[in-house]
Structures are given as C-alpha cells and as structure tokens.
C-alpha positions in Angstrom: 0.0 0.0 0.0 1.4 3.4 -0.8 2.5 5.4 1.8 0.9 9.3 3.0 3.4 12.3 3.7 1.7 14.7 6.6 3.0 18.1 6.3 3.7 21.3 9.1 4.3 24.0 7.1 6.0 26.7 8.6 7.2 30.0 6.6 11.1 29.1 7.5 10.6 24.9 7.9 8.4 22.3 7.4 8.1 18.9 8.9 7.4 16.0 7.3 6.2 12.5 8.8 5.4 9.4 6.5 3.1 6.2 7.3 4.8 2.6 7.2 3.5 1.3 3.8 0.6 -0.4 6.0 -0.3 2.8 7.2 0.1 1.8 10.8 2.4 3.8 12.6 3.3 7.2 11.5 7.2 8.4 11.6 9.1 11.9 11.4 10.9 11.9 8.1 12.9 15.4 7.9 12.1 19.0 8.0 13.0 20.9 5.3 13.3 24.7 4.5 9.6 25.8 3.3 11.3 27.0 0.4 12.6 23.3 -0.8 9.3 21.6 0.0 8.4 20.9 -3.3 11.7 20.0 -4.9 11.8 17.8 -1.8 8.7 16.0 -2.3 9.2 15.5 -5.8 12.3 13.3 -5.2 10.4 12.1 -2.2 7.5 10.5 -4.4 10.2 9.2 -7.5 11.7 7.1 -4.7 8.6 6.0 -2.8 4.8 5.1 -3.5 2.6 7.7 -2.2 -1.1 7.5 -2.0 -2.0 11.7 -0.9 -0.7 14.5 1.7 -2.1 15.2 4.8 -1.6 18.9 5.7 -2.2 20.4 9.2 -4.6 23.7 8.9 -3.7 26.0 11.5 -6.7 27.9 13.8 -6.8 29.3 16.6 -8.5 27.6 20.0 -11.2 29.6 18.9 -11.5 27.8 15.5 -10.7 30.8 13.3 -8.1 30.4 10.9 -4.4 31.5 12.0 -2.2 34.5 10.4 -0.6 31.1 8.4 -3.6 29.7 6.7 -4.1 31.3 3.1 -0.2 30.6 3.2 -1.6 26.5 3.8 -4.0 27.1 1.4 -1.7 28.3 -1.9 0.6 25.3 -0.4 -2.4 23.3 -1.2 -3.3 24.4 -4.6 0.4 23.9 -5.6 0.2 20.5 -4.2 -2.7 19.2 -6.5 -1.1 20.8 -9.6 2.3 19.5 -9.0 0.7 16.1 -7.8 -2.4 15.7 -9.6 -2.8 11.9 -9.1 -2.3 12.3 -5.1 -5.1 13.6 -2.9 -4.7 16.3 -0.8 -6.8 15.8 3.0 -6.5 18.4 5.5 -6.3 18.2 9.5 -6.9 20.1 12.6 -3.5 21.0 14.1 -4.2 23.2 16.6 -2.7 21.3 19.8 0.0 19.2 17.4 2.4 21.8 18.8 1.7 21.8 22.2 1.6 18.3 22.4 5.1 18.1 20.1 6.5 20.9 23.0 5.5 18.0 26.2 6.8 14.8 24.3 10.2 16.9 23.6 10.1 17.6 27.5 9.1 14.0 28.3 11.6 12.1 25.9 14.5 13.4 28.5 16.2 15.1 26.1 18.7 17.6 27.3 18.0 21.8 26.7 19.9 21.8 23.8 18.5 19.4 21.9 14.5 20.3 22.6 15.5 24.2 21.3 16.2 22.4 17.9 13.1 23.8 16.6 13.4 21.2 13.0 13.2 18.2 15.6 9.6 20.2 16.9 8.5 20.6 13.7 8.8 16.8 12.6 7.5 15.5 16.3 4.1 17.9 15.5 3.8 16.6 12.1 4.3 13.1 12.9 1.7 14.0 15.6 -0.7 15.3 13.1 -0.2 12.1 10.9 -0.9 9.5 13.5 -4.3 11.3 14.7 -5.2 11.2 11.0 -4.5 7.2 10.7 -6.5 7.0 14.0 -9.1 8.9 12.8 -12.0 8.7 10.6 -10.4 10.9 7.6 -7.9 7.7 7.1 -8.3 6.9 3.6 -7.3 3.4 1.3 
C-alpha cells in the first residue's frame, strides 16, 4: 500500500512525517526549508509510493483560521497541480504543537536538543499524521 506524507508548514521549515507502507504507525521523516518543500517531495515521491498529503490547517482555539492559513491554502493548490494523481486531505492541528513541546520535554532530552526547533516541527507533524491514521479521515 502506498505510503501518506503529513506536512507542518511553517514559513522558515516544514516537517514532514510518513506512514509505514501499512499505514500503521506514523514516523518523522525530515524537516526541510519551506522554500525546498516541493523539490523535496518531488524526489520524495520518485523514490517511494505515495497514496495523498495530509496537511495540518492551523486555527486558533477559537476555530478561526491563524495569520498562516491562506499561506496552507496556496501550499495546497500547488500540491494538487504538482501532484495531480495524489489527494490532498486536510487536519486540525491546533494542539499538534503543544503536544510536540511535552513529548520533547518528556523524551528526556537535554535543553539543547528540545531548542532544535526542525526536531519540533517533525514530532508535531508526525503527531498530526498519527491522529489522522486514527481517525476517521484515514483513507485506502
């Protein structure tokens, strides 16, 4: 079974997390410089079978979309013209980042290492990947 690619974007980085190719189990895969995503994910897909994205849409608690979102949205767009035979799903991620911040804290890590903000961003999207393959969104 092909395997699904959850994206974080960020403005500087994006993380990137990838199911097992039995979509079990979702794993951090890199985070890359928001500006090399694509080129990134084109190699990505050449090497590997992918079935679709799964992109975290940033709110607030509130629900109402964060200063981020149309930025998510053009990512979006892009995605389904560069990669017309993937789908695109989106996600919730409003507490993937607080939750990344306490598994950082719990995984006894020393300072250093939990300011490493790349190894955030991967945690939140793997985060974001294995609530999706949990969910009710999970599709194949």
């Amino acid at each position: 079974m092909p395997r699904v690619i959850a994206i974080d974007f960020g403005l500087k980085r994006t993380g990137l997390a990838v199911t097992d190719p039995l979509r079990i189990i979702a794993t951090a895969l890199d985070t890359v410089p928001s500006e090399e995503l694509l080129d990134y994910l084109r190699t990505y897909v050449t090497k590997e079978a992918v079935d679709g994205f799964v992109v975290g849409l940033p709110a607030h608690l509130d629900g109402t979309p964060a200063e981020i979102a149309p930025n998510v949205h053009a990512l979006i767009e892009v995605l389904r013209k560069t990669f017309p035979s993937l789908w695109v799903e989106t996600v919730d991620e409003r507490f993937t980042s607080r939750m990344a911040q306490q598994t950082l804290m719990q995984s006894g890590k020393g300072k250093m290492a939990r300011r490493e903000k790349g190894q955030l961003d991967r945690i939140s999207a793997t985060i974001l990947l294995q609530g999706w393959l949990e969910g009710a969104g999970r599709k194949g």
